[in-house]
KOLPA-133320 format. One record per residue (C-alpha): residue in one letter; x, y, z. Coordinates in steps of 0.5 Angstrom, whole numbers, padded with zeros to 4 digits, always signed. Layout:
N
aXYZ...
This chain:
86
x+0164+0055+0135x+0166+0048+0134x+0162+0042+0131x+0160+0036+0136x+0166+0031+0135x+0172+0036+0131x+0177+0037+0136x+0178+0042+0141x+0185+0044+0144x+0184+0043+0152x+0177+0042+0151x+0170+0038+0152x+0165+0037+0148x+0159+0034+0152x+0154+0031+0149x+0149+0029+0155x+0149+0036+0156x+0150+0040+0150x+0157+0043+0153x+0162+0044+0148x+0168+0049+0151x+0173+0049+0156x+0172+0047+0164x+0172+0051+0170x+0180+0050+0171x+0180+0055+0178x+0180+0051+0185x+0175+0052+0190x+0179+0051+0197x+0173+0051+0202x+0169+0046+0197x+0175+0041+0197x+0176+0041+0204x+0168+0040+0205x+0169+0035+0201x+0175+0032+0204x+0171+0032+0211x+0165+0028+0208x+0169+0023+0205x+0174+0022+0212x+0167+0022+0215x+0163+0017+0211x+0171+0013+0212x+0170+0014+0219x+0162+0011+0220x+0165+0005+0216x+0170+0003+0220x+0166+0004+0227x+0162+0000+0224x+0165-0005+0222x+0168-0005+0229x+0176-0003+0226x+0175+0004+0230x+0171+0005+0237x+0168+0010+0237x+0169+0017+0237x+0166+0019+0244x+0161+0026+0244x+0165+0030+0249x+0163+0037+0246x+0156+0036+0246x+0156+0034+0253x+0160+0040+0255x+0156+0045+0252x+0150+0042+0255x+0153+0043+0262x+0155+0051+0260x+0149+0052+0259x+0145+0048+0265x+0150+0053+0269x+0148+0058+0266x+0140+0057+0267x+0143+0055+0275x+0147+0061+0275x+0141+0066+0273x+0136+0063+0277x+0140+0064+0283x+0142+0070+0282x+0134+0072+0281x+0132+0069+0287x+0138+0073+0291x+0135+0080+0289x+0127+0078+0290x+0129+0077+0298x+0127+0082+0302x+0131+0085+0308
């Protein structure tokens, strides 16, 4: 093992937090990319802010709110269809 301050071929030496060794050097795509998508976000708020963007309109979240309220129409007529009595 290798004292603090000597040098290390492809390595750190890390004193805050007693590390001495070499990274991780692998990729995780899905942390990359989730990242990425937080980072074009935060971009995106700041230019809709700043009026340089209009705003992105929300369609998805009313489509699905419409499915569903079809759905629940769709279900209780279909209930009160067979409660009829002929």
């Amino acid at each position: 093992m290798a004292n603090i301050g000597e040098p290390i071929p492809r390595g750190v030496a890390d004193v805050a937090h007693d590390f001495v060794g070499v990274p991780r050097q692998e990729v995780n795509l899905r942390h990359e990319y989730a990242r990425l998508r937080k980072q074009v976000k935060l971009l995106r708020r700041r230019a809709e802010n700043a009026g340089l963007v209009p705003p992105k309109p929300r369609t998805g979240r009313y489509a699905i709110g419409a499915i569903v309220a079809l759905g629940v129409v769709g279900l209780v007529v279909g209930l009160m269809r067979r409660r009829r009595v002929f």
